[in-house]
C-alpha positions as CSV (number, residue, x, y, z in Angstrom):
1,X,8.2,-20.5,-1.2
2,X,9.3,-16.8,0.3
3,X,12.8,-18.2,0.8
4,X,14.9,-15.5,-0.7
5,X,18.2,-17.0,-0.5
6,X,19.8,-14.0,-3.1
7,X,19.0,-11.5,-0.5
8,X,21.3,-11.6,2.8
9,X,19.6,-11.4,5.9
10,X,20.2,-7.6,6.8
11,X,18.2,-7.1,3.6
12,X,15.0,-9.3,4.7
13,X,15.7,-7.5,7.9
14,X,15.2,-3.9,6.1
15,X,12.2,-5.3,4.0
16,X,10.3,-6.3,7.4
17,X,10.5,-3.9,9.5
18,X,10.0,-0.9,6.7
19,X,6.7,-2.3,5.6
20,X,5.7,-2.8,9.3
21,X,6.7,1.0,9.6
22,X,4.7,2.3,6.9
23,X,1.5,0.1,7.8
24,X,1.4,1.7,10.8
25,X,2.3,5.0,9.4
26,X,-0.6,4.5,7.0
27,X,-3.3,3.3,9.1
28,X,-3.0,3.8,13.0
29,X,-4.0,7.6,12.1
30,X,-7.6,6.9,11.1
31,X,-7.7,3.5,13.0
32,X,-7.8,6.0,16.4
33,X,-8.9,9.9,15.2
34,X,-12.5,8.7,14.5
35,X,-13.2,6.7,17.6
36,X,-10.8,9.7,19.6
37,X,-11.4,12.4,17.4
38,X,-15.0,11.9,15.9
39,X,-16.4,9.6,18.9
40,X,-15.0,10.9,21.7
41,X,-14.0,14.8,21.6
42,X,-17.5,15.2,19.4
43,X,-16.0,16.7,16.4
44,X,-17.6,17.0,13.2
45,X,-17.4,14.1,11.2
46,X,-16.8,16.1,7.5
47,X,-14.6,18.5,8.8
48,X,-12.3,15.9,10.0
49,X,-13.0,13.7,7.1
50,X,-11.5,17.0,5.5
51,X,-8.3,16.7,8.4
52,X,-7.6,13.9,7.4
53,X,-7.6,13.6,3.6
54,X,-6.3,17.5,2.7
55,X,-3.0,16.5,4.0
56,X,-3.1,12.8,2.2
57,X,-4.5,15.3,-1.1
58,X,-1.1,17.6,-1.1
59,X,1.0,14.4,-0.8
60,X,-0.2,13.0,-4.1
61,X,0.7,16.8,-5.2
62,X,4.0,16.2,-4.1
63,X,4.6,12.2,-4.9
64,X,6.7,13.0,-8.0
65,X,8.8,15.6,-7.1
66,X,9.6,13.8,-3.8
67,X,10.5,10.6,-6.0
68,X,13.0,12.6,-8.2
69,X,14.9,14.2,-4.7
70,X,15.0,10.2,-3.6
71,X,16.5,9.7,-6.9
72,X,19.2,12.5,-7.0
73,X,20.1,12.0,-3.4
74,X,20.7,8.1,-4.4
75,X,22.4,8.9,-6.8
76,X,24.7,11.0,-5.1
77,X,25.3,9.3,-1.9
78,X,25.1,6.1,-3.3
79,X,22.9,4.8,-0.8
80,X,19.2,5.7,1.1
81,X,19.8,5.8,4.6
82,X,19.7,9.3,5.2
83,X,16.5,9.6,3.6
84,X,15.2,6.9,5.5
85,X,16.8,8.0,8.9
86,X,15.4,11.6,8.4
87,X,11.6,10.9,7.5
88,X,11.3,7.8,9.8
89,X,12.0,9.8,12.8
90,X,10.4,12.9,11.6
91,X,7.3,10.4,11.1
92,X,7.8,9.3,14.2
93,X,7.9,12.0,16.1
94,X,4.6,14.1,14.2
95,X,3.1,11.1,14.9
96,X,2.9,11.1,18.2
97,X,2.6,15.1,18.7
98,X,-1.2,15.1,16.9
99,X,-2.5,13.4,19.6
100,X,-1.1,16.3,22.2
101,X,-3.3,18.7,21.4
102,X,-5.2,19.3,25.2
103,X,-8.3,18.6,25.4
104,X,-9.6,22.1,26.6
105,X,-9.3,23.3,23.6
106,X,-12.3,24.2,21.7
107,X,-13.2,21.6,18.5
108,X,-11.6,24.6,15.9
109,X,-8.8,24.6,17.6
110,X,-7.9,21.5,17.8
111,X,-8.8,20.5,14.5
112,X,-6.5,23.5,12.7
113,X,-4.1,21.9,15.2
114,X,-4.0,18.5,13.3
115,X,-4.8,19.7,10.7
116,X,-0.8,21.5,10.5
117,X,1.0,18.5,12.4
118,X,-0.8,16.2,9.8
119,X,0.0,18.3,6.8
120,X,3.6,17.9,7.7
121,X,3.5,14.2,8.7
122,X,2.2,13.3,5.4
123,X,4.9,15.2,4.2
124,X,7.2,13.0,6.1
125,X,5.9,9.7,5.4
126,X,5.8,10.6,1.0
127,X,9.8,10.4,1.8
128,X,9.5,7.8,3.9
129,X,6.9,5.6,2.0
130,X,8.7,6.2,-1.6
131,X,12.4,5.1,-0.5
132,X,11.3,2.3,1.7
133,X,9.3,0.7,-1.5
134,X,12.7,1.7,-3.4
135,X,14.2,-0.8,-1.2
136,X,12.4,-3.5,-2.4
137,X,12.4,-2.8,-5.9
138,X,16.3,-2.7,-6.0
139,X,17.2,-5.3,-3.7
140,X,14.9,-7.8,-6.3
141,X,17.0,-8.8,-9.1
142,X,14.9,-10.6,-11.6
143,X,10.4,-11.1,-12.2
144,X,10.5,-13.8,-10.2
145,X,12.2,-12.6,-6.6
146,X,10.3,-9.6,-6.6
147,X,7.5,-11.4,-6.4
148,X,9.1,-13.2,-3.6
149,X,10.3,-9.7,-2.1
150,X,6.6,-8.4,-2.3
151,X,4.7,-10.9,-0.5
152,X,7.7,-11.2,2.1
153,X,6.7,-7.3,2.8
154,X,3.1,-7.9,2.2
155,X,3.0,-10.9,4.9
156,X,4.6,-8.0,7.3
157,X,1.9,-5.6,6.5
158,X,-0.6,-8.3,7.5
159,X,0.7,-9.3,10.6
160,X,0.4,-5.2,11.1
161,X,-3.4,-5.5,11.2
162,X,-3.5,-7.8,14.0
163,X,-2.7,-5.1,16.2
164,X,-3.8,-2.2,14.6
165,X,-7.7,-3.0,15.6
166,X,-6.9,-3.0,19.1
167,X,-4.7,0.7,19.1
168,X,-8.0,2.8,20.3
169,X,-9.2,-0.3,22.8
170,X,-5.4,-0.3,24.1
171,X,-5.5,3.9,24.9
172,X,-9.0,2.9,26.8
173,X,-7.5,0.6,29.5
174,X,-8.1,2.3,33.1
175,X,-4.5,1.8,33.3
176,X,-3.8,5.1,32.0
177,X,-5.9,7.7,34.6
178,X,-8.5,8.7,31.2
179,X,-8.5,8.5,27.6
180,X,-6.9,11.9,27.4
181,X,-3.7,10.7,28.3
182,X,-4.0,7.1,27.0
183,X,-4.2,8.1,23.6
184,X,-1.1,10.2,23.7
185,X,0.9,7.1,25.7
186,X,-0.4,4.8,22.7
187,X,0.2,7.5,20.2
188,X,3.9,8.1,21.1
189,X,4.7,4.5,21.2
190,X,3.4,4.1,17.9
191,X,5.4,7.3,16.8
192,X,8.3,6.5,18.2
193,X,8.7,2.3,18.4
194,X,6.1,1.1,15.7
195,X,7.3,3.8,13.2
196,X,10.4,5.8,14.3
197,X,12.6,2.7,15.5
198,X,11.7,0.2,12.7
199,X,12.9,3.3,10.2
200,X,15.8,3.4,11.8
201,X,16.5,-0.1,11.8
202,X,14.7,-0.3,7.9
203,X,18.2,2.6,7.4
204,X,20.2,0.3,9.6
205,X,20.0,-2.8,7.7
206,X,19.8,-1.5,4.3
207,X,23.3,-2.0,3.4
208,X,24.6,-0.2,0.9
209,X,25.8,-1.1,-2.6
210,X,29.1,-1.0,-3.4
211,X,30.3,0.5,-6.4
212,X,31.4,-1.6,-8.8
213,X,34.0,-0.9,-11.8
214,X,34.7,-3.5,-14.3
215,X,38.3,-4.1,-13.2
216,X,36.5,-4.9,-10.1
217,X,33.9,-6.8,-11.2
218,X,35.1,-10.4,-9.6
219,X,35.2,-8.8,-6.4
220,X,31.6,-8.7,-6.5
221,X,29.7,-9.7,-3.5
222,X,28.0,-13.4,-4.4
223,X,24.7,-12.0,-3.6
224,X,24.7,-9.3,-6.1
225,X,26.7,-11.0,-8.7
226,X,23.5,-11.8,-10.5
227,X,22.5,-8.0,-11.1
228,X,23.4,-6.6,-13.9
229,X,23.6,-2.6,-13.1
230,X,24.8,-0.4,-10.5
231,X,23.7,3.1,-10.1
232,X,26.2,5.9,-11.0
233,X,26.6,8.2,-8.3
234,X,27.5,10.9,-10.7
235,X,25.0,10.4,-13.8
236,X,22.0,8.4,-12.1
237,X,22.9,6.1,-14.8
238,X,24.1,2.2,-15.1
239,X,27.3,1.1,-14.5
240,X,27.6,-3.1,-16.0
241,X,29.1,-5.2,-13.2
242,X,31.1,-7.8,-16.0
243,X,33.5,-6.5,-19.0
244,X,31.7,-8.8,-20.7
245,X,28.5,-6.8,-20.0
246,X,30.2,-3.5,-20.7
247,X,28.8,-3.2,-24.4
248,X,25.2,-2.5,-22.9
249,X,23.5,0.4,-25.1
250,X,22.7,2.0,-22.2
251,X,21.3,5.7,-23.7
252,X,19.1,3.2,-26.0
253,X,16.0,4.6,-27.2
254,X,13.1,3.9,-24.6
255,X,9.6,2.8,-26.2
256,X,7.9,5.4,-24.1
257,X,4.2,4.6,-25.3
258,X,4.7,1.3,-24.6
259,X,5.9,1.9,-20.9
260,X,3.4,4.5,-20.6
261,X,0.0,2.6,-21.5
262,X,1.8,-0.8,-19.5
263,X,2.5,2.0,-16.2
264,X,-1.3,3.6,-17.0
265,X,-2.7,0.4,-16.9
266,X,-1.3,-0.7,-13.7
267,X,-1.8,2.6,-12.1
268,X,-5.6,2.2,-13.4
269,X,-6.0,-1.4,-11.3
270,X,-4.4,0.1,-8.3
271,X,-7.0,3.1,-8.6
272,X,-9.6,1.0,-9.1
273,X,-9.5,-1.2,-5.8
274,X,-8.5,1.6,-3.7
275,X,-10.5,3.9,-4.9
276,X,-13.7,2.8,-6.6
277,X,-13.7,-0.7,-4.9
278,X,-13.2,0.8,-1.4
279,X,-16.4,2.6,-2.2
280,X,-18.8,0.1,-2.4
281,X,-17.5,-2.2,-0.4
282,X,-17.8,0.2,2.8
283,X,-21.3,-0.9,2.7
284,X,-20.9,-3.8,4.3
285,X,-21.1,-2.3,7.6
286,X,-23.7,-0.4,6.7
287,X,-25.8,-3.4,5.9
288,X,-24.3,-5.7,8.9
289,X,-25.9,-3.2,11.3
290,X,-28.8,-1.2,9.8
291,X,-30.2,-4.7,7.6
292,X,-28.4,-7.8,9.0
293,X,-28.5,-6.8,12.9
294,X,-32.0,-4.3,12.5
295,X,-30.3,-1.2,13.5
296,X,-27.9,-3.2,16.7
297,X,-24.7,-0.8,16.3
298,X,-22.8,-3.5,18.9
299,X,-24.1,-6.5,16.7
300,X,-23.3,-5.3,13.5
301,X,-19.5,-3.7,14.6
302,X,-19.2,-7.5,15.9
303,X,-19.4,-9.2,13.0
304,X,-17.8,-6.8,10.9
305,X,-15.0,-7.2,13.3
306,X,-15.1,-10.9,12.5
307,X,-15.0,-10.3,9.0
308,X,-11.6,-8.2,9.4
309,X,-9.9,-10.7,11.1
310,X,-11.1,-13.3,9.4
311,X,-9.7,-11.7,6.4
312,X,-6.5,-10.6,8.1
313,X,-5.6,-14.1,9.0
314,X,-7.1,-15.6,5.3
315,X,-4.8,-12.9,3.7
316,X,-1.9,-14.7,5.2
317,X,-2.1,-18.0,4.2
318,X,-3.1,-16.7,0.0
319,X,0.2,-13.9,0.3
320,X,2.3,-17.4,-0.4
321,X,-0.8,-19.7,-1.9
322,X,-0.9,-17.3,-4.6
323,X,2.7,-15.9,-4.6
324,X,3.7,-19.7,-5.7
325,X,1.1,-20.1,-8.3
326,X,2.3,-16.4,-9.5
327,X,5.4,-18.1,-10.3
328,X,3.5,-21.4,-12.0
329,X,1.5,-19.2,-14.3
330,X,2.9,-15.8,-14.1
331,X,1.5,-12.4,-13.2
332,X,-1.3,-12.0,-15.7
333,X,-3.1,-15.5,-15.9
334,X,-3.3,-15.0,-11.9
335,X,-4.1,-11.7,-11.9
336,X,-7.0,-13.1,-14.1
337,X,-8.4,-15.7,-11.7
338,X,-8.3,-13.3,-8.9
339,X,-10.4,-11.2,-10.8
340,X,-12.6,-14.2,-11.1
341,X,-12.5,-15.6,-8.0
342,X,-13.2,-11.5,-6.6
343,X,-16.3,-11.5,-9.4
344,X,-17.9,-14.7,-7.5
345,X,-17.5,-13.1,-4.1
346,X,-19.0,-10.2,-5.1
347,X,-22.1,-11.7,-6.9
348,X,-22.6,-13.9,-3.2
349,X,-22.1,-10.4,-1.1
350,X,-26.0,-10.1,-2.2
351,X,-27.2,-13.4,-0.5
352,X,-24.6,-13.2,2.4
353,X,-25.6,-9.8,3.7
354,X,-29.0,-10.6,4.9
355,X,-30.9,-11.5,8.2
356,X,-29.9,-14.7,9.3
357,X,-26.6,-15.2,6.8
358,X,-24.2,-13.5,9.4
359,X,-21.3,-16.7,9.4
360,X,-21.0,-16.1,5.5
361,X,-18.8,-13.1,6.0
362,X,-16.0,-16.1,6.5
363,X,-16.6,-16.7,3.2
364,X,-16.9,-13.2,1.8
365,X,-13.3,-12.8,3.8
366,X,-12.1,-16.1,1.7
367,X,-12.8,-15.1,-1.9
368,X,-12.1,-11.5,-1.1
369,X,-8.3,-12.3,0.1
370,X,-6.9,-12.9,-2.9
371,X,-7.6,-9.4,-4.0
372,X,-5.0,-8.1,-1.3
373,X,-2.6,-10.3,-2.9
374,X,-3.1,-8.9,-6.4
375,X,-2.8,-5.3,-5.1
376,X,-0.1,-5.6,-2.7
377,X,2.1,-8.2,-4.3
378,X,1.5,-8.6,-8.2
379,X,0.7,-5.3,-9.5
380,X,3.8,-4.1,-7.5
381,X,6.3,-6.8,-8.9
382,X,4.9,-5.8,-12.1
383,X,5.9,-2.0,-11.9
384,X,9.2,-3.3,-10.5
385,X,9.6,-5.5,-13.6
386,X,8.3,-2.0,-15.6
387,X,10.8,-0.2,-14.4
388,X,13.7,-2.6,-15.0
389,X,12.4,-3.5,-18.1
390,X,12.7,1.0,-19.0
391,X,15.6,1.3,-17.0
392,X,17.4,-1.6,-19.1
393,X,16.8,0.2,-22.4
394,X,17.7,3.8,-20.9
395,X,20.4,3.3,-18.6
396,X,18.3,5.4,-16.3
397,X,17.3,4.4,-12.8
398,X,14.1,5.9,-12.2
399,X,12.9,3.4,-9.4
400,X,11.7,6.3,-6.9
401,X,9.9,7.8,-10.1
402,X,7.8,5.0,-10.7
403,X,7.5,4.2,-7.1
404,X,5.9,8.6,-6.4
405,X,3.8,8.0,-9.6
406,X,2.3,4.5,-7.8
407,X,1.9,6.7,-4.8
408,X,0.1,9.5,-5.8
409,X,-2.7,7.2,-7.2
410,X,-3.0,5.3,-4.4
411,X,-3.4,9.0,-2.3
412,X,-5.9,10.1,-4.6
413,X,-7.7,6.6,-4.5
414,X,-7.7,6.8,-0.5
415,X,-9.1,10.9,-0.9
416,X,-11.9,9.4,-3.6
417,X,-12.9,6.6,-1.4
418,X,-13.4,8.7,1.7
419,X,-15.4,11.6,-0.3
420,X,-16.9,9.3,-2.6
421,X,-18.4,6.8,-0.4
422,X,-20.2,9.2,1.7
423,X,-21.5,10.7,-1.7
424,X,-23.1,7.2,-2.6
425,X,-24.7,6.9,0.8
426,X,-26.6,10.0,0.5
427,X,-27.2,9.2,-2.9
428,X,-29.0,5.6,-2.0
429,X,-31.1,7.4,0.7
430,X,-29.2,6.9,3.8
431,X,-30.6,9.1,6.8
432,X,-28.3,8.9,9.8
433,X,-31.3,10.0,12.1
434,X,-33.3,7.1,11.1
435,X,-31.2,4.9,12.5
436,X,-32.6,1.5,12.5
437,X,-35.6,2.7,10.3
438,X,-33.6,3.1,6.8
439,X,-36.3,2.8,4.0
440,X,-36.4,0.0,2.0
441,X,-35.3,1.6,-1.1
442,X,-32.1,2.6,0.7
443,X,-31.2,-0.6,2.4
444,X,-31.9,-2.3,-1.4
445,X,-29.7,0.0,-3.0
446,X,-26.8,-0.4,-0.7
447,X,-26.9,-3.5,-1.4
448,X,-27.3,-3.2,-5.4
449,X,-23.7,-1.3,-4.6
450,X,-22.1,-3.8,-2.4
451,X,-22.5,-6.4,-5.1
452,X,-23.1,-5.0,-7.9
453,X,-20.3,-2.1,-7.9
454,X,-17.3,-4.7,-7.3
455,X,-18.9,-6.9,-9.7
456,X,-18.3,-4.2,-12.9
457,X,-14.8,-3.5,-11.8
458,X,-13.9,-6.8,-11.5
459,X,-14.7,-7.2,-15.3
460,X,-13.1,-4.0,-16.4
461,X,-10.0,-5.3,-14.3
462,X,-9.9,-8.4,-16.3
463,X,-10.2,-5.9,-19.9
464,X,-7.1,-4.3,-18.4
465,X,-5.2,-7.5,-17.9
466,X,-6.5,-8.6,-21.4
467,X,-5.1,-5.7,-23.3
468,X,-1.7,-5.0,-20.9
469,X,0.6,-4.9,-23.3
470,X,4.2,-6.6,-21.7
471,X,4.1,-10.2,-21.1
472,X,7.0,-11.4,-18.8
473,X,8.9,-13.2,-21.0
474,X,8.6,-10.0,-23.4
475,X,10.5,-8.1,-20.9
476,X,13.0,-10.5,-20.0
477,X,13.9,-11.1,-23.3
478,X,14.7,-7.1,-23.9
479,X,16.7,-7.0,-20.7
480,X,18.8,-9.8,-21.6
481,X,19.6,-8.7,-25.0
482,X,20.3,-5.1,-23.9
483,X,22.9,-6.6,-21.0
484,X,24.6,-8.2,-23.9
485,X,24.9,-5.6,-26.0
486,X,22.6,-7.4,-28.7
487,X,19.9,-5.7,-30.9
């Protein structure tokens, strides 16, 4: 079903290992600073909550501006490589210097420390996060391959998270002398293997389009002889492959409401499960130790790391399960069942998060899967179909635009979901110095959230599919006509 046989090999290649790069990018940070950070060196939880998401804060700031230098430099070169070559190792290489600050310092210290190296890794990874996702949106070539292209990346982000759990566990191992020096030896191999290397070979492997005149246009390559446009290093506009092409209205009027509310939309279900979602389902561990296991910490962390990895592997087996039925249907009738299917899981969180229920977080992991899938390889063929659908009646390619826009909302969603859930958790009554003794009131409420919360924004998620104004075969049609130089 992922077979992409349009895209040579050096492609898939590129598309692997620069999702793998930015999963670890993205996660391996907080994945080891609250166990190293938090847990070990005794820092202050909020003020390096505050580390953490300042940095992550300015990047959204940023996301836009960063996706227009992609742009320009594309256009100009022709090509991404630099881009990718320069943030990957930059990446890389901060990566692995914010776990060398020594541990003599005092907690201020320290935390001012990564606070700098983190501000300028974040910085890093906008570049490299923006033109790797560019990648993939320009080496697709019609609705249907990028959903292919999507969940061939997504499957590599999954495979990422059967390692990532064990990063903190790995820096641990006696092996290393103390866990002072094996979380910098973990750290820099994450820097400069897990993130550096696969950018460079993401650069490597990313071969570059040729450009293509019309005198030339039987030359063209056989796997790019089915797109249409080229980007002109000069204009950032279109160039048409085929003379017969060459009639394309290519500074056409753009409907920009239209492309706005169908972006806006998107942008709003991608804020919505990594931002509001993300909220109420952090309960769960909450509820696994202080409800389900009476206050066990070892119990609870258990079973809700049997839940990760139980949805980890789940995840890969509905990436093509529902990438193949995305094709049967199309994007928006099965973005609507996974809304539905997400909608029953949440209305059974209430009766599987109780004393005595612990196995049916296997079936919490099952219907909450397909969720991934919907974030991570629908709504991002859909913006890639967006922005060939505005780029076909422009002429403009504006793939890194649409790409920082994405971006920023998913930054601000990751900011929102770490302020916001510790919010609700004072809110519900939640005294860490209880410990096992929560009130009742408190340990009802969190779970009112857990299944309640998800429930409502499951619903408005299917409104937003209801009213999302582009169907496929709407956009298609446009593209096609505007190739041919037809009104």
């Amino acid at each position: 079903m992922l077979n992409l046989p349009d895209i040579p090999r050096q492609h898939k290649m590129a598309i692997g290992f620069g999702f793998l790069a930015l999963f670890f990018a993205n996660q391996s940070l907080s994945a080891m600073a609250i166990p190293y950070f938090q847990m070990t060196l005794g820092i202050d939880p909020f003020w390096l909550s505050l580390v953490i998401a300042a940095p992550i804060m300015f990047a959204a700031f940023i996301s836009q501006k960063v996706g227009q230098v992609s742009d320009g430099i594309n256009a100009r070169k022709g090509n991404r490589r630099g881009i990718l070559l320069v943030s990957g190792i930059a990446c890389g290489l901060l990566f692995g210097a914010i776990w060398m600050a020594p541990n003599q310092w005092s907690n201020n210290a320290t935390l001012m420390y990564v606070l700098l190296v983190n501000f300028m890794f974040c910085i890093g990874l906008t570049f490299l996060t923006i033109n790797v996702k560019s990648l993939a949106f320009e080496f697709s070539i019609d609705e249907k391959q990028r959903v292919k292209v999507m969940a061939f990346g997504s499957l590599f982000e999954r495979i990422g998270t059967f390692a990532y759990f064990w990063l903190f566990p790995l820096a641990q191992l006696s092996v290393w002398g103390s866990i002072y020096l094996g979380i910098q030896y973990v750290g820099w191999f994450i820097g400069i293997v897990l993130i550096g290397l696969f950018s460079v070979l993401t650069a490597w492997f990313s071969v570059t389009k040729p450009m293509v005149t019309n005198s030339a246009a039987n030359k063209t390559p056989v796997h790019l002889t089915n797109q249409l446009f080229i980007t002109d290093r000069k204009n950032n506009k279109l160039s048409v492959r085929n003379s017969a092409l060459s009639t394309m209205p290519v500074n056409a009027p753009v409907d920009d409401t239209v492309v706005k509310r169908a972006l806006f939309l998107l942008l709003s279900l991608t804020l919505i499960k990594f931002g509001a979602i993300a909220i109420f389902t952090s309960f769960d561990f909450y509820l696994l130790v202080y409800f389900v296991k009476d206050g066990d910490l070892a119990e609870g962390a258990s079973w809700k790391g049997i839940l990760s990895s139980t949805f980890a592997i789940v995840t890969l087996v509905m990436i093509p399960l529902f990438a193949a039925l995305t094709l049967k249907l199309g994007k928006l009738r099965t973005l609507s069942i996974i809304y539905w299917i997400t909608a029953l899981g949440a209305i059974l969180k209430w009766f599987i998060y109780q004393p005595g229920h612990e196995w049916g977080v296997v079936i919490d992991a099952l219907l909450g899967a397909p969720s991934w899938v919907a974030i991570s390889v629908i709504i991002p063929s859909m913006l890639a179909d967006l922005c060939a659908y505005e780029r076909s009646l422009s002429g403009r390619n504006k793939v890194g635009y649409f790409i920082s826009v994405q971006n920023k909302v998913i930054n601000f969603s990751v900011v929102i979901s770490m302020v916001g859930s510790g919010l609700l958790l004072n809110a519900v009554g939640f005294d860490a110095s209880a410990g096992a003794k929560q009130s009742v009131d408190s340990i009802l409420w969190m779970r009112i959230c857990l299944a309640g919360g998800p429930l409502l924004l499951c619903f408005l998620s299917l409104f937003i599919v209801k009213i999302y104004p582009l169907a496929e075969h709407q956009m298609a049609s446009c593209q096609t006509k505007n190739a041919l130089g037809q009104t």
